[in-house]
C-alpha positions as CSV (number, residue, x, y, z in Angstrom):
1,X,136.9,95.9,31.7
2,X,136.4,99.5,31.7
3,X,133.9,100.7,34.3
4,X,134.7,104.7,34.0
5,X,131.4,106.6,33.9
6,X,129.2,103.2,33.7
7,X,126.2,102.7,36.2
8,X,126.3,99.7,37.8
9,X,123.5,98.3,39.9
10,X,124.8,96.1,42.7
11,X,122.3,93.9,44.5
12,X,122.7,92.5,47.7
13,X,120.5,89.2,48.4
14,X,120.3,87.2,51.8
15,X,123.7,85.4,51.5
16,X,124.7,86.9,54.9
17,X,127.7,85.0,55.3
18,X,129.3,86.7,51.5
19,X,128.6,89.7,52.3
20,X,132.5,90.8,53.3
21,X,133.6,89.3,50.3
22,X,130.9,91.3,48.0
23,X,131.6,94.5,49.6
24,X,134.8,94.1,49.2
25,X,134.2,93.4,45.6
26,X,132.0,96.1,45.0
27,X,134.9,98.6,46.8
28,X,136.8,97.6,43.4
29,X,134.3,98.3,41.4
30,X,134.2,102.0,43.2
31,X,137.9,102.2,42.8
32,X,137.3,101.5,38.8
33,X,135.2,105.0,39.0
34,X,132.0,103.4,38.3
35,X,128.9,105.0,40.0
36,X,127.9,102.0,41.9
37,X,123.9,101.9,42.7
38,X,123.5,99.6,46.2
39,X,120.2,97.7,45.9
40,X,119.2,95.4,48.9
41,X,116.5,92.9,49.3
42,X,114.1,93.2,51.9
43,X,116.0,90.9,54.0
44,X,119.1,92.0,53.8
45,X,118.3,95.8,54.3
46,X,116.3,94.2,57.7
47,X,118.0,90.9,59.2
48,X,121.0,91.5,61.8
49,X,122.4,88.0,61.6
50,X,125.5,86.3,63.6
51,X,127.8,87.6,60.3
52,X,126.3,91.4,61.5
53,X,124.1,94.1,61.7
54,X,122.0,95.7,59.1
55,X,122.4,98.8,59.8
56,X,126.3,98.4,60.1
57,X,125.9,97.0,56.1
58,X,123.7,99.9,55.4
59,X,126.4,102.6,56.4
60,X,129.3,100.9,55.1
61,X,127.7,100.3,51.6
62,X,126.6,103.9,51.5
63,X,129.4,105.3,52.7
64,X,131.5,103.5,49.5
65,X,129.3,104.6,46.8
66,X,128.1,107.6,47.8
67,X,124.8,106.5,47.2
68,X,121.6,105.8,48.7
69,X,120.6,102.0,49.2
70,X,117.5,101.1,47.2
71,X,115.0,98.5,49.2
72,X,111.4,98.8,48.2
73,X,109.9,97.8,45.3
74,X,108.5,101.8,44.6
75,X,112.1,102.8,44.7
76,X,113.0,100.1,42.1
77,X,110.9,99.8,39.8
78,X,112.4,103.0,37.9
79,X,115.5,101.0,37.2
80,X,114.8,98.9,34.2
81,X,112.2,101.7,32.7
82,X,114.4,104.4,33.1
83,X,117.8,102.4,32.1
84,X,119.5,103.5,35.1
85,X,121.8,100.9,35.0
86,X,124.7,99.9,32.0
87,X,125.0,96.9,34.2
88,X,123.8,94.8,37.0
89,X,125.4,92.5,39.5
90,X,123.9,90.2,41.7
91,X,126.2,88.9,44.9
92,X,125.8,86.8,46.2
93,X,123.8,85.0,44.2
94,X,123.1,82.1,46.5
95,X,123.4,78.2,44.9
């Protein structure tokens, strides 16, 4: 699939124990030159758990796509209105 130029909204949910695999993921989604917008649920922008810290996720995930994570409901709202995503991924997407 081509990603070039596409906006892709990537949403991190409380799976703690993906979350290596999904950034690493995400990192090829990056490398596909897609503008990648992190999204993080409460929980996972908050909760240090035994698989790491929060903040450690927080940095890591802006530091690969450049962008700003979105966690508050105010700040997302604007994302379906607005269409400021081609395409949205949700990982983990717990069972």
């Amino acid at each position: 699939m081509d990603l070039e130029g596409k906006n892709v909204g990537y949403v991190f949910t409380g799976s703690f124990c993906t979350f290596r695999k999904s950034i690493d993921e995400m990192k090829k989604i990056v490398e596909k030159k897609a503008n990648v917008l992190p999204i993080m649920s409460y929980h996972s922008y908050e909760l240090d758990t035994k698989f790491g810290k929060a903040q450690d996720f927080i940095d890591e995930i802006e530091k690969i796509t450049g962008n700003k994570i979105i966690h508050t409901i105010p700040e997302a709202e604007p994302i379906g209105p607005k269409h400021l995503t081609d395409i949205m991924i949700i990982a983990p997407a717990s069972r």
